[in-house]
N, C-alpha and C positions, 0 to 999 in steps of 0.2 A: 504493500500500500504506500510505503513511502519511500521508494526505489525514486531514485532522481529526482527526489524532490529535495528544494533548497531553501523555502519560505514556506514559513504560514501570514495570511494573510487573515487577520483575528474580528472575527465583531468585538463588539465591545459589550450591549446590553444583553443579559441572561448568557451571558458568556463567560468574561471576567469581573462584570461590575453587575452587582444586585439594588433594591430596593429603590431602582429610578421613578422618575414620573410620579410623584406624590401630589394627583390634579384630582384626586376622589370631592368630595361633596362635604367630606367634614373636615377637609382641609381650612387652615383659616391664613389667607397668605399673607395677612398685614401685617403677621408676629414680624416674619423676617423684615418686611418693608418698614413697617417704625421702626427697625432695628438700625438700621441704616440710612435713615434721616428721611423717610417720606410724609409726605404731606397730605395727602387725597386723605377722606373719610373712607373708615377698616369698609361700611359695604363697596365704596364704589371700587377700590380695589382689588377688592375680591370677583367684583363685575366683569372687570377689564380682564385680567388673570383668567378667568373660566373661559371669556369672550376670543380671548387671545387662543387660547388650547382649543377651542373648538372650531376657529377657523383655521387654524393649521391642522388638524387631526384631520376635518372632511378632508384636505387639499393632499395630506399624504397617501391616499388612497388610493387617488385619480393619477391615474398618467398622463394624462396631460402637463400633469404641475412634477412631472419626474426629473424635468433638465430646467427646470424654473421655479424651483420651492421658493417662497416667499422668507426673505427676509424677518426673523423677531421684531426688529422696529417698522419694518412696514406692515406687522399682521397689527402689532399696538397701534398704529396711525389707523389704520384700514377701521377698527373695532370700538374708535372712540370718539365721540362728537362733540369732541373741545378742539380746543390746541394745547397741547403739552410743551414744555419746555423741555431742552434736550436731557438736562439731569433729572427731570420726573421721567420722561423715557427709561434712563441709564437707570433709574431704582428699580424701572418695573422689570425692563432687561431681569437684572439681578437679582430680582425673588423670583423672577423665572424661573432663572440656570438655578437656583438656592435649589428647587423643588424638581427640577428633571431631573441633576444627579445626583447618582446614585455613590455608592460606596465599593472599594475594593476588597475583600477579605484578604487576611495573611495568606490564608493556604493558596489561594489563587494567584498573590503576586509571586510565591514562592513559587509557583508550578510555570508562571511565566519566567521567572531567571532558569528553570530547568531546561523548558521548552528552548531558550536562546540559547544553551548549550550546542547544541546541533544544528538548528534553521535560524538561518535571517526570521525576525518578526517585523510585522507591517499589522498595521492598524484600518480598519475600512469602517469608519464609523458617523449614522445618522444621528445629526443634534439637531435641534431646532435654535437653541441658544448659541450665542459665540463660545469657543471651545476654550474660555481664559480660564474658566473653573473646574476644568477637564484636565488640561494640563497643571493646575496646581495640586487638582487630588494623586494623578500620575504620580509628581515629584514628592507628594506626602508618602504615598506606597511602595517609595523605591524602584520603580518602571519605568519612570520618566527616558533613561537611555537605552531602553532593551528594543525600541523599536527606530528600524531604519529606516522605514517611510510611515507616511499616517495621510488619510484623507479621513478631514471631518465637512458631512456636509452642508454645515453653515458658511463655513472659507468658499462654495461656488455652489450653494442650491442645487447641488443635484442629488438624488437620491435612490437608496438601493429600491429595487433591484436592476438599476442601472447597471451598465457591464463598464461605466467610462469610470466611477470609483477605485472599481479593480483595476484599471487599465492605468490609471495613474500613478498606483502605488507601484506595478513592474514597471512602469517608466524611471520611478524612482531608484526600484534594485534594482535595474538593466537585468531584469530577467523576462525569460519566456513564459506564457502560460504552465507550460508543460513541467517546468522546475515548479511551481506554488501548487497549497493548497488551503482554500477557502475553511473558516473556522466559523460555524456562528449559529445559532438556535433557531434561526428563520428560515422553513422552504420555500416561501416564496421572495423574503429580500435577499436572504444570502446564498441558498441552493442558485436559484432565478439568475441573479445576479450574477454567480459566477459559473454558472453553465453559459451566458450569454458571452462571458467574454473567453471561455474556453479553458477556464480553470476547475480541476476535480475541486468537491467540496464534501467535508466531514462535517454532520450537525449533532452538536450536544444540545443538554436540558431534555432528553426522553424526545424529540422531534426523529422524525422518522421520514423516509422517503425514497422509492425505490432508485430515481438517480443519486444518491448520494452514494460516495462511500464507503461510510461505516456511520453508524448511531453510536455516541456515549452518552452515558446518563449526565455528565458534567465534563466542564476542561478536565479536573483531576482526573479521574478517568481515563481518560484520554491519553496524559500525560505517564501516567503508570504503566499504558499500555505499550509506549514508545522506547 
């Protein structure tokens, strides 16, 4: 299975990093935003924040919006009928990303320094938020240099299961399809995705699918396996 292969090329949610996306209904999102100096009353930023997540959640779906996802500050312009100022923008930005990411567990970043023992790692990950809170939890878990390329797709709104994410990051290793293999919990973002750009792909989290393959229950797994 991993005969001439020289990368993996990783998702990032339900893969290495858990507990994302915290937009459920008894979310209250002005803890973080008074946290950090905002100003709107706690309902209407809780309005905006839901209003925001649900015009980009319908928009992730659709392919049409695959090579054109919408911007975070322009779904908040799109969803609000005032004028905001740029640092009420930049707050709401921020309790945003506060509530999409998630967390890395030890055993997992320890399973990504096992994993770089043998392959190049590469990154292929969907955020809706700019990725500055991404790369700081990275650098908190000890990650931060294990990977040699990274597309996230707030940096150019495109999104899996696009095959140009994958295509970016062999651009970055200067490798072939044929050396990588796709890592990620989703049959249709990450299978999809990297069946289109002609990369095998392995799916953890119990996902299953007759092109994939192999199925592990989690990266660990996986990593043991190798």
């Amino acid at each position: 299975m991993f005969a001439g292969k020289r990368a993996l090329l990783l998702d990032m949610n339900g893969t290495f990093m858990f507990g994302e996306d915290r937009f459920g209904d008894s979310e209250d999102f002005s803890v973080h935003y008074f946290k950090i100096g905002g100003t709107l009353p706690q309902g209407e930023i809780n309005r905006i924040v839901r209003a925001v997540y649900g015009y980009l959640d319908a928009r992730y779906a659709e392919e049409n919006y695959r090579h054109r996802f919408p911007s975070l500050d322009s779904a908040i312009r799109e969803v609000t009928d005032k004028t905001l100022s740029e640092d009420e923008i930049n707050k709401i930005v921020d309790t945003f990303a506060f509530h999409e990411l998630g967390y890395i567990p030890n055993e997992y970043a320890a399973a990504l320094h096992k994993l770089r023992q043998r392959f190049m790692l590469a990154a292929v990950i969907d955020i809706w938020a700019p990725k500055t809170a991404w790369l700081r939890a990275f650098e908190h878990a000890g990650i931060s240099g294990l990977f040699s390329a990274t597309s996230f797709s707030s940096d150019h709104g495109i999104v899996k299961p696009s095959p140009k994410p994958f295509d970016l990051v062999l651009g970055q290793l200067e490798m072939a399809s044929s050396e990588a293999i796709v890592v990620g919990d989703s049959p249709r973002r990450d299978l999809g995705g990297a069946k289109s750009a002609g990369i095998d792909c392995i799916l953890v989290g119990g996902a299953e699918h007759p092109y994939a393959l192999k199925s592990f229950n989690n990266l660990l797994e996986l990593c043991n396996a190798i």
